[in-house]
BALO-782684 format. One line per field, with one value per residue (C-alpha): residue number from 1; x, z, y. Coordinates in steps of 0.1 Angstrom, whole numbers. Example, Ala and Ser with C-alpha at 12.3 -4.5 7.8 and 13.67 -1.06 7.14 Angstrom:
2
nr = [1:2]
x = [123:137]
z = [78:71]
y = [-45:-11]
***
This chain:
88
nr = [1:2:3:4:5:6:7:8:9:10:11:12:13:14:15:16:17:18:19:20:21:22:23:24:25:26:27:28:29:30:31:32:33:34:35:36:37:38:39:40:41:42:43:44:45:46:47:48:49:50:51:52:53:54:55:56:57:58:59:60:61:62:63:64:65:66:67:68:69:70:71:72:73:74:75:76:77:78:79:80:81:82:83:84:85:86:87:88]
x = [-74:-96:-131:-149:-172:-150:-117:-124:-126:-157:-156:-194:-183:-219:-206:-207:-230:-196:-161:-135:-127:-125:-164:-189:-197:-171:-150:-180:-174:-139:-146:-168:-145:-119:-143:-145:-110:-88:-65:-33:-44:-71:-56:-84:-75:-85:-97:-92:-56:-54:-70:-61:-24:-31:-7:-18:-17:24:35:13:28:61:54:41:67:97:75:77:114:117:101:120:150:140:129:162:183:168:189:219:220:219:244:266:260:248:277:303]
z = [-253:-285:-281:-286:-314:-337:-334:-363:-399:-413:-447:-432:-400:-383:-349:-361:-386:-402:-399:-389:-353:-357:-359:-325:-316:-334:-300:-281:-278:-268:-245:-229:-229:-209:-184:-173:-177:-170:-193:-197:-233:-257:-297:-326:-362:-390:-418:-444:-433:-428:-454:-460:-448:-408:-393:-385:-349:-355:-362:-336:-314:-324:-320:-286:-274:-289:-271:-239:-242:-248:-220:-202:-213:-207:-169:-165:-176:-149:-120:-142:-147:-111:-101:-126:-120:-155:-171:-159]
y = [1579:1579:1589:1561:1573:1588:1561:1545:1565:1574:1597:1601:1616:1612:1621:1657:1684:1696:1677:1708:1712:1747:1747:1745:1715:1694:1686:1682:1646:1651:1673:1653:1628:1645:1659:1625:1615:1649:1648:1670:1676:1669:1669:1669:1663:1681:1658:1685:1688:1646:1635:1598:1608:1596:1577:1537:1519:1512:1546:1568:1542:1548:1587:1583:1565:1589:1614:1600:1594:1633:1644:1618:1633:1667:1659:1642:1670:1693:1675:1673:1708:1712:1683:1700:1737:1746:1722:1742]
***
């Protein structure tokens, strides 16, 4: 879940004094965000590092979903691995 204020790119970034999330304060709006919502993990981007490389809507979708189907995976294989007695 995008916070709100800083979804769409700005080069101005006037959510924040200085643009690195290494910095105090930069996260504060994520952070607030995830008080409210509790997520399992809250991932900032570095617009140094980005640049104009970020991904659009199509690809982060495409990464989220071939994220889902690892952990997927990975869950599954827990109960196989104890069907099967470590494979053997």
């Amino acid at each position: 879940m995008p916070v709100a204020s800083q979804a769409e790119p700005d080069p101005m970034f006037p959510t924040v004094s200085f643009p690195n999330p290494e910095e105090p304060g930069a996260m504060d709006a994520a952070l607030e965000l995830a008080e409210q919502t509790s997520p399992d993990v809250v991932i900032a981007n570095d617009p140094d590092y980005m640049g104009d490389r970020t991904n659009g809507r199509v690809l982060n979708t495409i990464g989220f979903v071939y994220l889902v189907v690892l952990v997927l995976v990975s869950v599954a294989t827990i109960p196989l691995m104890i069907i099967t007695r470590g494979g053997s």
